[in-house]
DRENDO-1510 file (C-alpha; in Angstrom, 1 decimal, always signed):
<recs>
REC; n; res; u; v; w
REC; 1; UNK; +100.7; +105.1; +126.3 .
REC; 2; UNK; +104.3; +104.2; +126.1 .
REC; 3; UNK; +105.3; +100.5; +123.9 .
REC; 4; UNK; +108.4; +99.8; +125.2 .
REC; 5; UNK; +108.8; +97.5; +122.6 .
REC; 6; UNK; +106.7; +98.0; +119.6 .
REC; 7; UNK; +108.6; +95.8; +117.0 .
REC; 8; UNK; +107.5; +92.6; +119.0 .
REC; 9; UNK; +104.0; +94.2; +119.1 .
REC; 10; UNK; +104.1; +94.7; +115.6 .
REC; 11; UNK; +105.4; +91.0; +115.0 .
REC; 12; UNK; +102.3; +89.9; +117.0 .
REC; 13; UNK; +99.7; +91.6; +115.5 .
REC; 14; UNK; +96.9; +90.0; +113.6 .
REC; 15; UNK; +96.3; +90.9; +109.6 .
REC; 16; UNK; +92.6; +92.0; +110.1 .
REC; 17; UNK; +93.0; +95.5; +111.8 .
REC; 18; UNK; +90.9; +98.1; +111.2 .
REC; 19; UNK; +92.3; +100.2; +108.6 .
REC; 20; UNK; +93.7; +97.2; +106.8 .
REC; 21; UNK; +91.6; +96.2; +104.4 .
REC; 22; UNK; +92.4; +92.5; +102.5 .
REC; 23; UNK; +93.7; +92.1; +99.3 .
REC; 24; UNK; +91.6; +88.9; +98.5 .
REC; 25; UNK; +89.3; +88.2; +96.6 .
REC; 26; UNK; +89.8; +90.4; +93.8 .
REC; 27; UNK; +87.0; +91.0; +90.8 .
REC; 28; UNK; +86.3; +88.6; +88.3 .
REC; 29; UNK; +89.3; +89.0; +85.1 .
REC; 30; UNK; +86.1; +90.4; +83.2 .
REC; 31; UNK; +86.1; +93.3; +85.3 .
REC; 32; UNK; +88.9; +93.5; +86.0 .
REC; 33; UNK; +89.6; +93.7; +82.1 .
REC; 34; UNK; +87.0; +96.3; +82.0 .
REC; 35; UNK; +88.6; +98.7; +84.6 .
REC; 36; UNK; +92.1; +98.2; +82.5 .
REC; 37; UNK; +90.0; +99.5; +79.0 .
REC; 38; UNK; +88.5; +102.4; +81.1 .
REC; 39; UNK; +92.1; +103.3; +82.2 .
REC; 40; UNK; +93.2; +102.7; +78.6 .
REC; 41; UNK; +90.9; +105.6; +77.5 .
REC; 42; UNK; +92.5; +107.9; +80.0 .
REC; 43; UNK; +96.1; +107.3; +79.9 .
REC; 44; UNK; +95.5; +108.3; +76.0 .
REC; 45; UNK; +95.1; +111.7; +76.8 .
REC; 46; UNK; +97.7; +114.1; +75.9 .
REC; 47; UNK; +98.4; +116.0; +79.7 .
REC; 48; UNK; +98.0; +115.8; +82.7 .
REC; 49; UNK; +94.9; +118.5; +83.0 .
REC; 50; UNK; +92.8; +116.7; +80.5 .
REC; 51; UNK; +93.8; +112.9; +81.8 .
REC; 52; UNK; +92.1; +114.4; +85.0 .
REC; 53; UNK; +89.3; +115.6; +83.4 .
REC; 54; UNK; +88.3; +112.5; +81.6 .
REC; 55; UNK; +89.2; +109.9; +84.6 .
REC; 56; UNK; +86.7; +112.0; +86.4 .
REC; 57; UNK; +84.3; +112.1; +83.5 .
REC; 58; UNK; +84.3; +108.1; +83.3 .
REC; 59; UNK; +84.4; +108.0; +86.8 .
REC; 60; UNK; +81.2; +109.7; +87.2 .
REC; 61; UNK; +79.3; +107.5; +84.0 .
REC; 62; UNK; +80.4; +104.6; +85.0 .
REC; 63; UNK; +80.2; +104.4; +89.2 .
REC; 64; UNK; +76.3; +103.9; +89.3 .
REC; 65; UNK; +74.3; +101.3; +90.2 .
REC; 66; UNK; +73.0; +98.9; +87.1 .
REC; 67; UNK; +76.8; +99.6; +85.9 .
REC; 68; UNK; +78.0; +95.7; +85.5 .
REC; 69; UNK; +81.8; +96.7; +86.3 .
REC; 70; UNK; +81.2; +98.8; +89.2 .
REC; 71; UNK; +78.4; +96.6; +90.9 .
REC; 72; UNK; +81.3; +93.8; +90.6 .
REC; 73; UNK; +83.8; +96.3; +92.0 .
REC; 74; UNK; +81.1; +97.3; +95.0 .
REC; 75; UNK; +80.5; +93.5; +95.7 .
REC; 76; UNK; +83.8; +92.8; +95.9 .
REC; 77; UNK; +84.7; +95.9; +98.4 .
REC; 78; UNK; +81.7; +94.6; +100.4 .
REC; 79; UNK; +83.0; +91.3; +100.8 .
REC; 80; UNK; +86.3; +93.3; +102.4 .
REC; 81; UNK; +84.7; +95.3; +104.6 .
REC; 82; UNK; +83.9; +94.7; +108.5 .
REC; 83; UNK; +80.6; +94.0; +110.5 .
REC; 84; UNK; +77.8; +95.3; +108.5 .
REC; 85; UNK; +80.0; +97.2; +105.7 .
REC; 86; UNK; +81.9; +99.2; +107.5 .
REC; 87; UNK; +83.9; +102.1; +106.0 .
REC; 88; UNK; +87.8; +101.2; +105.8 .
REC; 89; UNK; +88.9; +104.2; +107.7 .
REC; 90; UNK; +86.3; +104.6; +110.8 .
REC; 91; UNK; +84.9; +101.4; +110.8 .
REC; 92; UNK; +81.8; +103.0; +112.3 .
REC; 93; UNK; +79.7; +104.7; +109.5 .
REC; 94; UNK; +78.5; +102.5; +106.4 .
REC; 95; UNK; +80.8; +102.6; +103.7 .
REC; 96; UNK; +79.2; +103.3; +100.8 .
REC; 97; UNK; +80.9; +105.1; +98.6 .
REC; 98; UNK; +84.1; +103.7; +95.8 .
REC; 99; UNK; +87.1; +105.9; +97.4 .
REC; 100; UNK; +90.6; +106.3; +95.6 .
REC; 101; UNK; +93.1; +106.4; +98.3 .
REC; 102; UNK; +95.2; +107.9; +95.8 .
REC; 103; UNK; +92.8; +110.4; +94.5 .
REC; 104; UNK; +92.2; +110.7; +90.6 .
REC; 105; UNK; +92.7; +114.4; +90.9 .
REC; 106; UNK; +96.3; +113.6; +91.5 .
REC; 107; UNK; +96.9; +110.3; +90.0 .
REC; 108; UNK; +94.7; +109.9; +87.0 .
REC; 109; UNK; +96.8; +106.7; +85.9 .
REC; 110; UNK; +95.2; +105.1; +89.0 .
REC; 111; UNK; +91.3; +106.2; +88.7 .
REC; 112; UNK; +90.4; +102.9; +87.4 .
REC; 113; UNK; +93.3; +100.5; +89.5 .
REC; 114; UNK; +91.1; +98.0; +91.3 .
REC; 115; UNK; +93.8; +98.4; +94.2 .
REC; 116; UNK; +93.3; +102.1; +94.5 .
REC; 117; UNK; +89.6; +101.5; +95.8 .
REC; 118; UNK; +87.9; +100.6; +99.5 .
REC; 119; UNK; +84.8; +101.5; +100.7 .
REC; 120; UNK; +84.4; +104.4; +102.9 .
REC; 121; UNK; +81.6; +106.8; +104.4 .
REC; 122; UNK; +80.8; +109.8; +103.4 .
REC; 123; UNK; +82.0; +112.0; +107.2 .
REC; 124; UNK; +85.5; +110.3; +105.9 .
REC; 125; UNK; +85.6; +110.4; +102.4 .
REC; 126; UNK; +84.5; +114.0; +102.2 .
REC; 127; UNK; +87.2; +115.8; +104.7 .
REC; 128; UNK; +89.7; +113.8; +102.8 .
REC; 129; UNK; +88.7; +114.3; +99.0 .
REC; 130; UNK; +91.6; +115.5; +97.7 .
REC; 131; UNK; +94.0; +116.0; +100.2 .
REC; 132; UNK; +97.5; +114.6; +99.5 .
REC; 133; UNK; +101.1; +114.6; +100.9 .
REC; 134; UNK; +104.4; +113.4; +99.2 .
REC; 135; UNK; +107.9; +113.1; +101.1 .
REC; 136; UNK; +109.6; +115.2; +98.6 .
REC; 137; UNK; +112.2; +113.5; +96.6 .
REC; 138; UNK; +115.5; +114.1; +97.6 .
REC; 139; UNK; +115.0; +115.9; +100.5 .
REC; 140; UNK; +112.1; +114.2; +102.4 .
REC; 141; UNK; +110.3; +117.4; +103.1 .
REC; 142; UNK; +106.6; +117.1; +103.6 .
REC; 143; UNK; +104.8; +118.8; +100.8 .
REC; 144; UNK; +101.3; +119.0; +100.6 .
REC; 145; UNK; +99.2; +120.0; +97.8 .
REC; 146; UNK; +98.3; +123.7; +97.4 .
REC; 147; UNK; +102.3; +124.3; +98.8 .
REC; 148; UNK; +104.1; +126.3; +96.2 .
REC; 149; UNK; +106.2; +123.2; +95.5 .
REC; 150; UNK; +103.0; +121.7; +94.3 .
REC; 151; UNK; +100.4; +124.4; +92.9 .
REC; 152; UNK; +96.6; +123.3; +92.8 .
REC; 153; UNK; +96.1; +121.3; +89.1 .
REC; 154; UNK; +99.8; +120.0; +88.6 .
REC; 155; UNK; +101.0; +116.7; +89.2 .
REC; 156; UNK; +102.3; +115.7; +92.4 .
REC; 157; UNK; +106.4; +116.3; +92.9 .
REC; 158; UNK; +108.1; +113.2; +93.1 .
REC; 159; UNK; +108.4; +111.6; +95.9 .
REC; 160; UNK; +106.7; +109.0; +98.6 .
REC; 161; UNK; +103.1; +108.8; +99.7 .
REC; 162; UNK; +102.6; +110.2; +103.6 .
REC; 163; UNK; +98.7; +109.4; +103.3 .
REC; 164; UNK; +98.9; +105.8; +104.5 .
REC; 165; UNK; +97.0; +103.2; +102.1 .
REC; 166; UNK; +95.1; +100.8; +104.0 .
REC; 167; UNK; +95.6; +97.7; +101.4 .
REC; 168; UNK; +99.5; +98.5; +101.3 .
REC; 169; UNK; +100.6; +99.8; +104.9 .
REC; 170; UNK; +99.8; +98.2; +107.6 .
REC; 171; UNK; +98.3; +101.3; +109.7 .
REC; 172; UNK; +98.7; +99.7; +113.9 .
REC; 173; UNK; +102.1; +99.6; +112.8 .
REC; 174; UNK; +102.2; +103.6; +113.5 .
REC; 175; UNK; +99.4; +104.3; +116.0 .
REC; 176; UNK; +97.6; +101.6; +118.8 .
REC; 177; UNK; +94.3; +102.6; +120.0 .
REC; 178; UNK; +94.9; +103.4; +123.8 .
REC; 179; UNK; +91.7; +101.4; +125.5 .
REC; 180; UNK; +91.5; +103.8; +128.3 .
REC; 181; UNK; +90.8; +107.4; +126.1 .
REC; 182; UNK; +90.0; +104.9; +123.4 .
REC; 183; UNK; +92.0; +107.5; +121.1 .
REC; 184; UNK; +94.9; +106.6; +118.2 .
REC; 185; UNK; +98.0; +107.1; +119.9 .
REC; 186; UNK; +101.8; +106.8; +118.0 .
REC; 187; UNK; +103.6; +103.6; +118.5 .
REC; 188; UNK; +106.5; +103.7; +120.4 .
REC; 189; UNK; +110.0; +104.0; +119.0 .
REC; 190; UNK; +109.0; +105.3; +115.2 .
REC; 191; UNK; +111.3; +107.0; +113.3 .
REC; 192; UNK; +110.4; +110.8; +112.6 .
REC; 193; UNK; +108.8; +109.8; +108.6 .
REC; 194; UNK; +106.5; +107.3; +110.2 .
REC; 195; UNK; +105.5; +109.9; +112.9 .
REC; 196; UNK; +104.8; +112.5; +110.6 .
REC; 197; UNK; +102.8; +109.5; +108.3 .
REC; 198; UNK; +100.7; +108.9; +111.6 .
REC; 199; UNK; +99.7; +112.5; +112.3 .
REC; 200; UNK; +98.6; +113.1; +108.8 .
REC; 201; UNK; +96.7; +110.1; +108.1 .
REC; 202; UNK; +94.8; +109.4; +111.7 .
REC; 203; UNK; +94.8; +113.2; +112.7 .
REC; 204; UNK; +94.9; +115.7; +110.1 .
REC; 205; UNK; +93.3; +114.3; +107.4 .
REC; 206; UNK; +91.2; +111.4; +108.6 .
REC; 207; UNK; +90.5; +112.6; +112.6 .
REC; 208; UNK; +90.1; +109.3; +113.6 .
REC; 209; UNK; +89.5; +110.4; +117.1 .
REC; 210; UNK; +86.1; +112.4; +116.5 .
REC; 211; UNK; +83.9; +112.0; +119.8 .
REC; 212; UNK; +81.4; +110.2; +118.0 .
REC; 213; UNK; +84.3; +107.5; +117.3 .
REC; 214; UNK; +85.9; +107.4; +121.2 .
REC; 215; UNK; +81.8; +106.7; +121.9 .
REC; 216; UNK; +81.1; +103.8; +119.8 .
REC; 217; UNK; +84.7; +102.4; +120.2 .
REC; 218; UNK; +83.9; +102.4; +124.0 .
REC; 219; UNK; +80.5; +100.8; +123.8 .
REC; 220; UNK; +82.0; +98.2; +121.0 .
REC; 221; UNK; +84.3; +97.6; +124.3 .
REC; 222; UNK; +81.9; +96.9; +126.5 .
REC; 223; UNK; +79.3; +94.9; +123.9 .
REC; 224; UNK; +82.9; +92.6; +123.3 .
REC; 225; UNK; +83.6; +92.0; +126.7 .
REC; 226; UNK; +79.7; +91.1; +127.5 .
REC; 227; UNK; +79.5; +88.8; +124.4 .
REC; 228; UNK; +82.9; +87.1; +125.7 .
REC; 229; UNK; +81.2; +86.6; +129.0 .
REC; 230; UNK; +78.0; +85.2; +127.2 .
REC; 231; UNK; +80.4; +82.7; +125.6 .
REC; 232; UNK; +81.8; +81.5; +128.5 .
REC; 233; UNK; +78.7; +81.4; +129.7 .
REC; 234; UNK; +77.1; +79.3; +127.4 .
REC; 235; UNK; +80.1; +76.9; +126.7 .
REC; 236; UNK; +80.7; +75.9; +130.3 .
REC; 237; UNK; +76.9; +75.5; +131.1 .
REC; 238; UNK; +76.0; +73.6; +128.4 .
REC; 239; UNK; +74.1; +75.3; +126.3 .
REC; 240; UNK; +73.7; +73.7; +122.6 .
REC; 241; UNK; +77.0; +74.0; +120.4 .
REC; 242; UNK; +74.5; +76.4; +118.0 .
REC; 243; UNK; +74.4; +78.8; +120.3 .
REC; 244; UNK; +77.6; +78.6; +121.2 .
REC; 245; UNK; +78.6; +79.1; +117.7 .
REC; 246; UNK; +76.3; +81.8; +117.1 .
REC; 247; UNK; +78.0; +84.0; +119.8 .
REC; 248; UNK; +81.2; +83.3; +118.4 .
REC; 249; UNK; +80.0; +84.4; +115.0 .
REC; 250; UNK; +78.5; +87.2; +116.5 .
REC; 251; UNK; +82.2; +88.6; +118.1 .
REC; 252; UNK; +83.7; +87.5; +114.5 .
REC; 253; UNK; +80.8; +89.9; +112.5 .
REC; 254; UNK; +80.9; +92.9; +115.5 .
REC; 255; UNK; +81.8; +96.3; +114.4 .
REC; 256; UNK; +84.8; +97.9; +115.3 .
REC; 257; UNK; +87.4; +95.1; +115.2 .
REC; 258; UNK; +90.6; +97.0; +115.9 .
REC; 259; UNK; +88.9; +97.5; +119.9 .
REC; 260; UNK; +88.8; +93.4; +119.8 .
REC; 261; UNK; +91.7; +93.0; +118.4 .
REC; 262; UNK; +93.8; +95.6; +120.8 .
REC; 263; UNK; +92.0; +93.8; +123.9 .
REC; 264; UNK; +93.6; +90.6; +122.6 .
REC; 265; UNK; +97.1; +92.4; +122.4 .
REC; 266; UNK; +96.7; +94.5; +126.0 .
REC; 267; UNK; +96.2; +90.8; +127.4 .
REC; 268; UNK; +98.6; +89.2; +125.5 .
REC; 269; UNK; +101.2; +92.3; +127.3 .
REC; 270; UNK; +99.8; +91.4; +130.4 .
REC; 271; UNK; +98.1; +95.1; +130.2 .
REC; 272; UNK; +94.5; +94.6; +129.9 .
REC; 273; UNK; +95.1; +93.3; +133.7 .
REC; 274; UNK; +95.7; +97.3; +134.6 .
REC; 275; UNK; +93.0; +98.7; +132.6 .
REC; 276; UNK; +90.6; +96.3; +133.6 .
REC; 277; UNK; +90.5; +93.2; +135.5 .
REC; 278; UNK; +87.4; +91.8; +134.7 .
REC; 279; UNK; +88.1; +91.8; +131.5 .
REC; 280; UNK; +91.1; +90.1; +131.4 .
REC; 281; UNK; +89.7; +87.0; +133.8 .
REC; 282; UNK; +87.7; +86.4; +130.8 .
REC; 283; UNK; +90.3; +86.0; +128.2 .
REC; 284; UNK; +92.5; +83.8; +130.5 .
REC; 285; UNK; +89.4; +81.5; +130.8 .
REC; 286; UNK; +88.9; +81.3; +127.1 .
REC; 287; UNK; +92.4; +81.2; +125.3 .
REC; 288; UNK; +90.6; +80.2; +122.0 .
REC; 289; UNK; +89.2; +83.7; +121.4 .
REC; 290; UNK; +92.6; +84.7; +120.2 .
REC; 291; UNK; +91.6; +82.9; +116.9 .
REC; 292; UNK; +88.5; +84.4; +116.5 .
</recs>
């Protein structure tokens, strides 16, 4: 689908996208303080080969359950992630595992950053392991690793991330999810760099459009625009403000926010009129939903 003008798209969109995960609250200072000691210990290795081998050696020890910095670090991520724990990056499948978006392979001076983690699934976190990309320095060429300008076990060249990060970048500022194929799709009018940022995060490395993922983004579609109905529903027959409330609450905690939040932009671009009409009759009957 063509945005004809995605800058005022971007300017409207909300801050709790899929793929954007928030940067509040943070871990208490005490673990916060003990992440900065475990990083201590690997930044005082001599090179790069053995900082990698020991921030994946206290990775390992330290990431398990009964582990009083990392249960504070998982709580933490829970309290970030969608419906019932969602994984950052598919928002379908549990997230259950501590992922460095930056991974410790590469960027052992970041294993233990608390702003290096979110909580994704396992059919995500595995395809991506170590994958990375850089926008070489100097001459903005896409290198990934295992290129000859960056052998396997050296540091990455200089240069700037093309894997997006989900607690930096705001990903729906590169890609919209297109409500009829339910599929990513680029924004409109992107310069080439963000392109080529959009096709390696959503396509190559993450594969955000997996069938399973256009399935359960079209039933979360559906189960939003029922719920939406119940609201109306229940608010304009009188039902008792609890359950009013709880159907709210029940939209708020749903899975799969980025489909609720595109049906709020499609309407608010007088599209969700073409794609489907039923739908938008209920969201000019209740204009407080774009809150929720």
């Amino acid at each position: 689908m063509h945005i004809s003008n995605p800058c005022s798209l971007r300017a409207a969109r909300l801050n709790d996208h899929m793929l954007q995960v928030p940067s509040l609250p943070t871990p208490p200072a005490s673990c916060l303080n003990a992440l900065d000691k475990l990083q201590a210990e690997v930044d005082a290795c001599s090179d790069f080969a053995s900082r990698v081998v020991e921030a994946k050696k206290l990775f390992k020890s330290n990431n398990r359950r009964g582990n009083a910095t990392f249960d504070e670090v998982k709580s933490t991520l829970r309290s970030h992630a969608q419906g019932a724990q969602r994984c950052a990056y598919c928002e379908d499948s549990v997230g259950d595992e501590v992922e460095h978006m930056r991974p410790k392979d590469h960027f052992p001076e970041e294993c233990f950053k608390w702003d290096n983690y979110v909580f994704a699934c396992g059919p995500c976190n595995s395809p991506k392991g170590n994958r990375f990309a850089v926008f070489e320095q100097g001459t903005d060429e896409l290198i990934r690793y295992g290129d000859p300008k960056w052998p396997k076990g050296s540091p990455p060249p200089p240069g700037d991330d093309v894997l997006l990060n989900v607690r930096h970048d705001d990903p729906l500022a590169f890609a919209m999810l297109d409500l009829r194929t339910f599929r990513f799709v680029a924004m409109g009018d992107i310069d080439q760099r963000s392109i080529e940022r959009y096709r390696y995060t959503f396509i190559e490395v993450l594969n955000l459009s997996r069938e399973l993922l256009l399935s359960a983004r079209r039933t979360a579609y559906h189960d939003y625009k029922a719920l939406l109905g119940d609201y109306i529903a229940l608010r304009d027959g009188g039902a008792p403000h609890e359950e009013v409330v709880r159907t709210v609450e029940a939209i708020k905690r749903k899975g799969h926010r980025t489909v609720w939040e595109e049906m709020k932009r499609y309407h608010r671009f007088e599209w969700l009129r073409k794609v489907d009409g039923f739908a938008a009759e209920r969201f000019d009957r209740a204009p407080e939903c774009f809150s929720w």
